[in-house]
mmCIF file of the N, C-alpha and C atoms, coordinates in Angstrom:
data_MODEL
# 
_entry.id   MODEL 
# 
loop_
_atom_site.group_PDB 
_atom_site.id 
_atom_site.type_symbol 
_atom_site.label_atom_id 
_atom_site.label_alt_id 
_atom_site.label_comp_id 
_atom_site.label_asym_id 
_atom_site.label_entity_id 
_atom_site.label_seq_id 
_atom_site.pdbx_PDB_ins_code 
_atom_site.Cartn_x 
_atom_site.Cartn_y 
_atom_site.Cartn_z 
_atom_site.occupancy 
_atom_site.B_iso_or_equiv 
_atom_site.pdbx_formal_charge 
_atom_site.auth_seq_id 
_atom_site.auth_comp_id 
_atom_site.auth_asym_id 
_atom_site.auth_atom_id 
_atom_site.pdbx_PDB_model_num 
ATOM 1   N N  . UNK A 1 1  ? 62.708 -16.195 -75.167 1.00 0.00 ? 1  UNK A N  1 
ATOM 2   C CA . UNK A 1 1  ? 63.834 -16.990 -75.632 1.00 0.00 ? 1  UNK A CA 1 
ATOM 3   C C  . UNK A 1 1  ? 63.760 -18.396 -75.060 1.00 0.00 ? 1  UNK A C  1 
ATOM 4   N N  . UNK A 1 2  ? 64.335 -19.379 -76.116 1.00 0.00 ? 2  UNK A N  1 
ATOM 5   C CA . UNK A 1 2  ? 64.437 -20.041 -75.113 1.00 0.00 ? 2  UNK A CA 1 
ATOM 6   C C  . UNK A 1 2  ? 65.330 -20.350 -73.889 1.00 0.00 ? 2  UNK A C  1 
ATOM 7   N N  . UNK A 1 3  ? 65.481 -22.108 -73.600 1.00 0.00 ? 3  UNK A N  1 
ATOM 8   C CA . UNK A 1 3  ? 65.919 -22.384 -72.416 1.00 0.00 ? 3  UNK A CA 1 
ATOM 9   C C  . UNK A 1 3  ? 67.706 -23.327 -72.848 1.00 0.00 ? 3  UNK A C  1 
ATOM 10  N N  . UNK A 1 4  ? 68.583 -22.529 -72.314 1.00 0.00 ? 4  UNK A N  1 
ATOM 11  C CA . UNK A 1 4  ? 69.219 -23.622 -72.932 1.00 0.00 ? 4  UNK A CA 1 
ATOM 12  C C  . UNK A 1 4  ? 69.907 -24.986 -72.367 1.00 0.00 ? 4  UNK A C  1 
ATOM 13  N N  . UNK A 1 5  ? 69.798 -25.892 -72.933 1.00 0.00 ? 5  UNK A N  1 
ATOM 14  C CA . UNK A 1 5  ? 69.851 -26.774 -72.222 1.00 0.00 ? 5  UNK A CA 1 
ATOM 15  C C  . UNK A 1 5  ? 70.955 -27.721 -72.496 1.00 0.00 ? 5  UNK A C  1 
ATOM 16  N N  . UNK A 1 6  ? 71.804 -28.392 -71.423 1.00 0.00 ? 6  UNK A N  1 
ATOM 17  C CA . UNK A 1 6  ? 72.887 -29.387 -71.533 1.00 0.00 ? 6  UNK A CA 1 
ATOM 18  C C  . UNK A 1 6  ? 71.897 -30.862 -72.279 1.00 0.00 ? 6  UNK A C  1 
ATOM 19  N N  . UNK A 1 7  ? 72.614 -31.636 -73.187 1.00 0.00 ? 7  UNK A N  1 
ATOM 20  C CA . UNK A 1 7  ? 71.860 -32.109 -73.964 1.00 0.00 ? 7  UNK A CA 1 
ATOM 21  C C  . UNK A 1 7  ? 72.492 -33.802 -73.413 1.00 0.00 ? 7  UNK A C  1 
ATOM 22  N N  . UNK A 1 8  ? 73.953 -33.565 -73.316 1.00 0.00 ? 8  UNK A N  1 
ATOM 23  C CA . UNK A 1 8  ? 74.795 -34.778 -72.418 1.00 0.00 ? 8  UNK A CA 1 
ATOM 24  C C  . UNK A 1 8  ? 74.332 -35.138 -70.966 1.00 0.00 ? 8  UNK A C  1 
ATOM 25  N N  . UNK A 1 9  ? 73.800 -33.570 -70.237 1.00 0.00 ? 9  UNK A N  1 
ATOM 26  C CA . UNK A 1 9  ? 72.880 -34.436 -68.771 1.00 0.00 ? 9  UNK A CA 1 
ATOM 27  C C  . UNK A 1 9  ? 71.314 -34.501 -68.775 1.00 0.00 ? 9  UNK A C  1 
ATOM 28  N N  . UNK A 1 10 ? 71.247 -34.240 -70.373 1.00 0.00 ? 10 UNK A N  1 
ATOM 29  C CA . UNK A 1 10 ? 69.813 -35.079 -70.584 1.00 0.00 ? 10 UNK A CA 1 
ATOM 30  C C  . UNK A 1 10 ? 69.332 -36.285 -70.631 1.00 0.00 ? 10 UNK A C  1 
ATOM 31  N N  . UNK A 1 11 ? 70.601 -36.456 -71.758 1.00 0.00 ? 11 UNK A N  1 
ATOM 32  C CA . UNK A 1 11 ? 71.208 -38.220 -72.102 1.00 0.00 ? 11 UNK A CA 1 
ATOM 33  C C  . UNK A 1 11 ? 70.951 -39.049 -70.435 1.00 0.00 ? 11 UNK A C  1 
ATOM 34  N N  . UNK A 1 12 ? 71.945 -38.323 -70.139 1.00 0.00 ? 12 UNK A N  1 
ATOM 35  C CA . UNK A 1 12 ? 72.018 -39.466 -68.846 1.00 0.00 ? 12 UNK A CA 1 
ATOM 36  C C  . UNK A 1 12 ? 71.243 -39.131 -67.929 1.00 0.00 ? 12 UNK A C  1 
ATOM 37  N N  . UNK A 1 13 ? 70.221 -38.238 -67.469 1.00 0.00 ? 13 UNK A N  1 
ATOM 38  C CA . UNK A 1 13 ? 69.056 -38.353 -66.909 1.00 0.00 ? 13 UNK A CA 1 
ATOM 39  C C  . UNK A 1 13 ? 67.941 -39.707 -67.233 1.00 0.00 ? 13 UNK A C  1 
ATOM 40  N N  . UNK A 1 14 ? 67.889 -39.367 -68.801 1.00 0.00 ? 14 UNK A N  1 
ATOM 41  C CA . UNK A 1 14 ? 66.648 -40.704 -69.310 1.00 0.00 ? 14 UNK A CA 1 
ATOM 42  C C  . UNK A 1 14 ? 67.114 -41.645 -69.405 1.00 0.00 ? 14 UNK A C  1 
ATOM 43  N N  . UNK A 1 15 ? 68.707 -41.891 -69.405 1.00 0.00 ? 15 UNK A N  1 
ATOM 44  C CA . UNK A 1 15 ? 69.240 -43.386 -68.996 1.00 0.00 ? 15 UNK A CA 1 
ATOM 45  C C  . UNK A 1 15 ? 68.929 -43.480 -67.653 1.00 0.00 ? 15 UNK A C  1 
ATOM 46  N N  . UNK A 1 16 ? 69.332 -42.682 -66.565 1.00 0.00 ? 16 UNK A N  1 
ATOM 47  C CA . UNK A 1 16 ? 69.261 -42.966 -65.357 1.00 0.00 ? 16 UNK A CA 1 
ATOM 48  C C  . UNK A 1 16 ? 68.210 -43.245 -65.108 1.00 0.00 ? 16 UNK A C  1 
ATOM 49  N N  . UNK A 1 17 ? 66.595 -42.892 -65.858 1.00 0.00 ? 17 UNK A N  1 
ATOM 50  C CA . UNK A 1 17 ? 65.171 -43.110 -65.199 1.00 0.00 ? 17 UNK A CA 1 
ATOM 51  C C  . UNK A 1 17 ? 65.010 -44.660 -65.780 1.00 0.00 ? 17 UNK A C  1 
ATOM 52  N N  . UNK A 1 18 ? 65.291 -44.539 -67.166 1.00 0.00 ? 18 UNK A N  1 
ATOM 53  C CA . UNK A 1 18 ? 64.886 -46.449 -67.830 1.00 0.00 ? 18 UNK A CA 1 
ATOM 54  C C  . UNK A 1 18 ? 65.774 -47.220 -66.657 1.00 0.00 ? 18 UNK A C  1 
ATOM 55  N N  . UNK A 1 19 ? 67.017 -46.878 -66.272 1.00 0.00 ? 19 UNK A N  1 
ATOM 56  C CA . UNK A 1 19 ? 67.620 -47.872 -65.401 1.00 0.00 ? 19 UNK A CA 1 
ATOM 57  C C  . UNK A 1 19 ? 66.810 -48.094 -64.061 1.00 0.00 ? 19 UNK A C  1 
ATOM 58  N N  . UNK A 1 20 ? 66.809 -47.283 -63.443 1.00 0.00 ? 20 UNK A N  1 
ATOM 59  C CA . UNK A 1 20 ? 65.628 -47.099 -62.558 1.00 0.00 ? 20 UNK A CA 1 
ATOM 60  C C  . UNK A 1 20 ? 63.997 -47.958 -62.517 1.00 0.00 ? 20 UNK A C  1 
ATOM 61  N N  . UNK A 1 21 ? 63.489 -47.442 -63.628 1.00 0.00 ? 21 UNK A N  1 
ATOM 62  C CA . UNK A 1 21 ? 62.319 -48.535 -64.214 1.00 0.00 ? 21 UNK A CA 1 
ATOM 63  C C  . UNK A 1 21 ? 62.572 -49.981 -64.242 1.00 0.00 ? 21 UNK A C  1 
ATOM 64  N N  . UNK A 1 22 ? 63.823 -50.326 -64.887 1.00 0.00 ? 22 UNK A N  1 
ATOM 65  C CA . UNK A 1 22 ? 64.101 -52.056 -64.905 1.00 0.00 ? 22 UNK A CA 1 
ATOM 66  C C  . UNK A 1 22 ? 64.367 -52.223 -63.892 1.00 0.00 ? 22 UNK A C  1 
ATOM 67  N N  . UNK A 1 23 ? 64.865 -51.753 -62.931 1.00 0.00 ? 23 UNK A N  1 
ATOM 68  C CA . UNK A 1 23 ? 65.449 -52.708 -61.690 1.00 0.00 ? 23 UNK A CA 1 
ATOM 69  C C  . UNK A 1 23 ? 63.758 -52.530 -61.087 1.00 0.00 ? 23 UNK A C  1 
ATOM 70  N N  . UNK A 1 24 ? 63.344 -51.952 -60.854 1.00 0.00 ? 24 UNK A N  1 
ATOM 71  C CA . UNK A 1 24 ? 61.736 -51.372 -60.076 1.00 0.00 ? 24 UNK A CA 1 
ATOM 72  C C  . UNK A 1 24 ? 61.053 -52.389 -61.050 1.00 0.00 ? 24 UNK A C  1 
ATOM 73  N N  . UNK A 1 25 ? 61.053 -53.104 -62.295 1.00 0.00 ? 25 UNK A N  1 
ATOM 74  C CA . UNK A 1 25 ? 60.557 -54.002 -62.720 1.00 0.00 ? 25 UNK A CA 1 
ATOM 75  C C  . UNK A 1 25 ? 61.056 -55.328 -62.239 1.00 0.00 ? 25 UNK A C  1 
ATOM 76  N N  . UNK A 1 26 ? 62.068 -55.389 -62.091 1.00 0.00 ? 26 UNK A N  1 
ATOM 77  C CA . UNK A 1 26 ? 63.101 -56.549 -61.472 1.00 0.00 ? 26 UNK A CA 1 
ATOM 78  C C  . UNK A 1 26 ? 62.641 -57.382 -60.379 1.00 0.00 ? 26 UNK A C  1 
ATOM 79  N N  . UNK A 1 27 ? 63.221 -56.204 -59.602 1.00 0.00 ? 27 UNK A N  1 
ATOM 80  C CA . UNK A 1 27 ? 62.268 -56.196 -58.040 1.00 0.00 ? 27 UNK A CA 1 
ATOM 81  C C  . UNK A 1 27 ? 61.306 -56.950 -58.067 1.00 0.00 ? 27 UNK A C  1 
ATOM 82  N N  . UNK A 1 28 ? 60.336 -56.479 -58.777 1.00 0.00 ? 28 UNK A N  1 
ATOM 83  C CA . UNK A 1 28 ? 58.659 -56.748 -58.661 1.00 0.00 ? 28 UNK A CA 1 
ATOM 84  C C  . UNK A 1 28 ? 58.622 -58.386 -58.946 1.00 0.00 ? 28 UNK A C  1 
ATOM 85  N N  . UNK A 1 29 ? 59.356 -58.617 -59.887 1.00 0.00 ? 29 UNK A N  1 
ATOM 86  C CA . UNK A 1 29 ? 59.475 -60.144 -60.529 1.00 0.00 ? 29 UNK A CA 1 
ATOM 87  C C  . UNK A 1 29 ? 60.002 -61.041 -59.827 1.00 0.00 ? 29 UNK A C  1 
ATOM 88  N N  . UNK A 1 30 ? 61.260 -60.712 -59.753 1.00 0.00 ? 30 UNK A N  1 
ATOM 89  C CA . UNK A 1 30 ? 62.452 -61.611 -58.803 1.00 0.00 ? 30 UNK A CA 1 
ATOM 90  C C  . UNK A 1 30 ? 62.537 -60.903 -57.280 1.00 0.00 ? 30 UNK A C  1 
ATOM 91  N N  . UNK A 1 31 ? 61.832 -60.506 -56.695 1.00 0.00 ? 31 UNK A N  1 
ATOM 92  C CA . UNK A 1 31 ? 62.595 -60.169 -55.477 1.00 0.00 ? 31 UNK A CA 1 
ATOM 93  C C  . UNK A 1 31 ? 61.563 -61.103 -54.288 1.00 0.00 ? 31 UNK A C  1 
ATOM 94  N N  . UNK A 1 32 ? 60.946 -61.946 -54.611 1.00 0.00 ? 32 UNK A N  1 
ATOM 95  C CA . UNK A 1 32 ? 60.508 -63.035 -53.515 1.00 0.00 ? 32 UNK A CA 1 
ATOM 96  C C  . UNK A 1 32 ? 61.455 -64.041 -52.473 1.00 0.00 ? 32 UNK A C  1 
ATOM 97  N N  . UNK A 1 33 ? 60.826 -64.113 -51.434 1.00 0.00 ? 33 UNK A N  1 
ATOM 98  C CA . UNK A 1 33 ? 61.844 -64.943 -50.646 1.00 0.00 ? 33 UNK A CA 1 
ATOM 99  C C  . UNK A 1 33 ? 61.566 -66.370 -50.484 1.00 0.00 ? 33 UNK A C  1 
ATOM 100 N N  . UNK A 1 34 ? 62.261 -67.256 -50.352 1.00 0.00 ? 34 UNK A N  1 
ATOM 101 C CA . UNK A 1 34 ? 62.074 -68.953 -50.834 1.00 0.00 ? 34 UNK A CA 1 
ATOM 102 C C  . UNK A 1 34 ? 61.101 -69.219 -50.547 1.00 0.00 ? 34 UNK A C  1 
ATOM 103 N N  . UNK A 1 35 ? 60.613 -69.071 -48.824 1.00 0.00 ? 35 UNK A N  1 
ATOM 104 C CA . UNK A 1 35 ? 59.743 -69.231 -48.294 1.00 0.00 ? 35 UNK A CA 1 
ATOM 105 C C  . UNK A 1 35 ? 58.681 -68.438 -49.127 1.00 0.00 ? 35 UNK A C  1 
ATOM 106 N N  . UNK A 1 36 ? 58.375 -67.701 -49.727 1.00 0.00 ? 36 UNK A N  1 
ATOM 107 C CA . UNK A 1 36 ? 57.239 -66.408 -50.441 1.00 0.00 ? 36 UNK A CA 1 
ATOM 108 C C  . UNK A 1 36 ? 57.010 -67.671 -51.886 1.00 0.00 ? 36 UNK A C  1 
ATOM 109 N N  . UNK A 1 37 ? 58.033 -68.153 -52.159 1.00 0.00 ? 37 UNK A N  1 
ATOM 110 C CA . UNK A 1 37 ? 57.966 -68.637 -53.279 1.00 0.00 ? 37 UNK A CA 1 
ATOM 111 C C  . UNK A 1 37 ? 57.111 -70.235 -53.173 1.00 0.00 ? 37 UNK A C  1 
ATOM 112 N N  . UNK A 1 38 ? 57.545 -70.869 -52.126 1.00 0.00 ? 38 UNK A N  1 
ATOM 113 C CA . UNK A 1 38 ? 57.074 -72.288 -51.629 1.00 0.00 ? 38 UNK A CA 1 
ATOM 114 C C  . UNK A 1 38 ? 55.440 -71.862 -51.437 1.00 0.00 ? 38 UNK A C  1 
ATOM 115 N N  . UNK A 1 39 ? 55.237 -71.217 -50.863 1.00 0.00 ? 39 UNK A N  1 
ATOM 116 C CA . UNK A 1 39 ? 53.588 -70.909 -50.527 1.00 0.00 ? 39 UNK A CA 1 
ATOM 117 C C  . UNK A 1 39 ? 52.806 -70.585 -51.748 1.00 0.00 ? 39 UNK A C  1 
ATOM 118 N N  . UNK A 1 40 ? 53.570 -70.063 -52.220 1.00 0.00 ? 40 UNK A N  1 
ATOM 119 C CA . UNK A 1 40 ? 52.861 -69.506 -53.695 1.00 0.00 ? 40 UNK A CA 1 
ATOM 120 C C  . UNK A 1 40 ? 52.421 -70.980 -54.856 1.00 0.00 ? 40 UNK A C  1 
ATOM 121 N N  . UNK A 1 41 ? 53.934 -71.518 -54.487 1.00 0.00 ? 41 UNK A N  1 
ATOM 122 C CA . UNK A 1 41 ? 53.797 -72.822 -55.625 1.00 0.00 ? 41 UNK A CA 1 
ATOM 123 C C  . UNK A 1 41 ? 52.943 -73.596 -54.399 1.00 0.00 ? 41 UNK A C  1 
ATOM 124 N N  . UNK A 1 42 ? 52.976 -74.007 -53.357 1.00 0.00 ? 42 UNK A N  1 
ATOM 125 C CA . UNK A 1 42 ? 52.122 -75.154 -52.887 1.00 0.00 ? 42 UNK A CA 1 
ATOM 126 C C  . UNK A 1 42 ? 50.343 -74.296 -53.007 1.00 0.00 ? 42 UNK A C  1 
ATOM 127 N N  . UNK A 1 43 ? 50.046 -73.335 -53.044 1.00 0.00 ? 43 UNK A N  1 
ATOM 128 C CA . UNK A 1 43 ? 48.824 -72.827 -52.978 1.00 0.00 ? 43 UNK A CA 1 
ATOM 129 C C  . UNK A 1 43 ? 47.940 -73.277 -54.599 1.00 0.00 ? 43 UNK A C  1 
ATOM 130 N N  . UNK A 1 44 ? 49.407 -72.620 -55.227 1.00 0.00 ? 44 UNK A N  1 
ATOM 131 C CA . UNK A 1 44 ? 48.960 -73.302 -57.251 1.00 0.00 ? 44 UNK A CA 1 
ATOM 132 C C  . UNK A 1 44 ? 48.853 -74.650 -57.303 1.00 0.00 ? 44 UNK A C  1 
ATOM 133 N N  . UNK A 1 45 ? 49.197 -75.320 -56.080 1.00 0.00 ? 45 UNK A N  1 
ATOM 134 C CA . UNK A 1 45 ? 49.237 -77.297 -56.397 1.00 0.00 ? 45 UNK A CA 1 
ATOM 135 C C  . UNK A 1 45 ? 47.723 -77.531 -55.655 1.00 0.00 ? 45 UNK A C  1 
ATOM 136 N N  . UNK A 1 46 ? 47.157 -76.842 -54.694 1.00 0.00 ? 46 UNK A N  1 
ATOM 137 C CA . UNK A 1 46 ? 46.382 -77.087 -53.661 1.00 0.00 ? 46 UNK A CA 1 
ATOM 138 C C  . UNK A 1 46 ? 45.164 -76.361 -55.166 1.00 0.00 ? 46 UNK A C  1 
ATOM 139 N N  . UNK A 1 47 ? 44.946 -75.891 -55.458 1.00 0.00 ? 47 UNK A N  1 
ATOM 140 C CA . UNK A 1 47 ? 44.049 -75.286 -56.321 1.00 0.00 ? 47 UNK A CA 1 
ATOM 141 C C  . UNK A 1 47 ? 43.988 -75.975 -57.887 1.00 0.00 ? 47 UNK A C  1 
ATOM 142 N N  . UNK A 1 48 ? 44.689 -76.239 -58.010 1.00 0.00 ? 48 UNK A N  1 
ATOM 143 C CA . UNK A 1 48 ? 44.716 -77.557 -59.233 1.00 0.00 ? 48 UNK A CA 1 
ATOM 144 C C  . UNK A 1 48 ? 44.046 -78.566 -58.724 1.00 0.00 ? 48 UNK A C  1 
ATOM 145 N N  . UNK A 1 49 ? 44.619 -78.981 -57.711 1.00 0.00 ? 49 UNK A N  1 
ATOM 146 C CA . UNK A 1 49 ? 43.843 -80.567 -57.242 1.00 0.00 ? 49 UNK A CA 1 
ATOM 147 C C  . UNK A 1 49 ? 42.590 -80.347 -57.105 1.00 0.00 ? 49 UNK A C  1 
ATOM 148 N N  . UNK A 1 50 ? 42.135 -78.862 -56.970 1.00 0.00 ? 50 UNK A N  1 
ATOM 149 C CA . UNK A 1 50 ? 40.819 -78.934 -55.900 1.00 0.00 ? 50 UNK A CA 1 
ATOM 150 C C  . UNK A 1 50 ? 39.920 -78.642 -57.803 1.00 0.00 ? 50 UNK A C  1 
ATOM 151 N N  . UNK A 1 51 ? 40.589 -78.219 -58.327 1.00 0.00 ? 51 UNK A N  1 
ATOM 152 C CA . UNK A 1 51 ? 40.024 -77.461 -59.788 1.00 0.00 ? 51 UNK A CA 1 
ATOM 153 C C  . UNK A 1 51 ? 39.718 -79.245 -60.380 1.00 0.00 ? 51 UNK A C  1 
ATOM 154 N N  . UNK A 1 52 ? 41.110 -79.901 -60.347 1.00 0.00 ? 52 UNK A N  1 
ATOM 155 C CA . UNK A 1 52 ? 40.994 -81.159 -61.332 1.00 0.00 ? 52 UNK A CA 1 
ATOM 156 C C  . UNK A 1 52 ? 39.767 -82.689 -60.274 1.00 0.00 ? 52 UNK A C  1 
ATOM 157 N N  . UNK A 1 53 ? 39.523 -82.557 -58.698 1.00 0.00 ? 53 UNK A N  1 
ATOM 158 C CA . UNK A 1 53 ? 38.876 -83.005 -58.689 1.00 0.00 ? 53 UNK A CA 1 
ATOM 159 C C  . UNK A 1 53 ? 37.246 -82.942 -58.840 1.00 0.00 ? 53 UNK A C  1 
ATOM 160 N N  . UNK A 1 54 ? 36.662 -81.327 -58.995 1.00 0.00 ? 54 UNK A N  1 
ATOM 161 C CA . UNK A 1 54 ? 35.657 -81.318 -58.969 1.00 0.00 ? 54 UNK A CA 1 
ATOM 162 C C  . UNK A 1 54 ? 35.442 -81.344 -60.645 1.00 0.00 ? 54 UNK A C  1 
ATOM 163 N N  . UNK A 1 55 ? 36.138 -81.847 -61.700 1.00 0.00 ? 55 UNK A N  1 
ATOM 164 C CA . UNK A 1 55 ? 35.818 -81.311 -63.490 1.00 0.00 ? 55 UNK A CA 1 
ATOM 165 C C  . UNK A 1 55 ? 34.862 -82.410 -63.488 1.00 0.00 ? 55 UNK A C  1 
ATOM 166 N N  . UNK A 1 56 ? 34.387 -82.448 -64.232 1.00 0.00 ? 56 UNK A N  1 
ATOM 167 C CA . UNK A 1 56 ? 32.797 -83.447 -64.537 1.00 0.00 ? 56 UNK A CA 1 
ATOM 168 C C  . UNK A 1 56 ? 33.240 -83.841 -66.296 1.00 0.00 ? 56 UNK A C  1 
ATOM 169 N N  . UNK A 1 57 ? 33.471 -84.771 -65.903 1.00 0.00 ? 57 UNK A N  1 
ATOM 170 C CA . UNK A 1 57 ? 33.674 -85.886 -67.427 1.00 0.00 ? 57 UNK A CA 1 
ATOM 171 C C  . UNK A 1 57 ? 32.595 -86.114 -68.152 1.00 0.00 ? 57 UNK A C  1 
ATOM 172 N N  . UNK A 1 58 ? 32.493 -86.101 -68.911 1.00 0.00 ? 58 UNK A N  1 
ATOM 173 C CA . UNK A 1 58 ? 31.408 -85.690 -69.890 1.00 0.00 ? 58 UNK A CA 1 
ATOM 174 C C  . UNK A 1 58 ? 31.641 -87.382 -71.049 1.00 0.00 ? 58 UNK A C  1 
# 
């Protein structure tokens, strides 16, 4: 036979996991600290300069 199953704390199980997933996506995106963020952007400025002075003009 089968299993029977509540179908309303199913619902809100697979809401509760997608909610779960976005914030755990969230996190990952937005959860840097100013300082995390300054190093990151001065490292992307330090690597441009170093990219745009060695290009060879043609």
């Amino acid at each position: 036979m089968a299993e029977i199953v509540n179908l309303k704390a199913v619902k809100k199980a697979k809401a509760r996991a997608e909610k779960d997933r976005a914030a755990e996506a969230n996190r990952a995106k937005f959860g840097r600290t100013k300082a995390e963020r300054r190093r990151d952007d001065s490292e992307t400025q330090k690597r441009d300069r170093t990219l745009d002075g060695a290009r060879l003009d043609e």
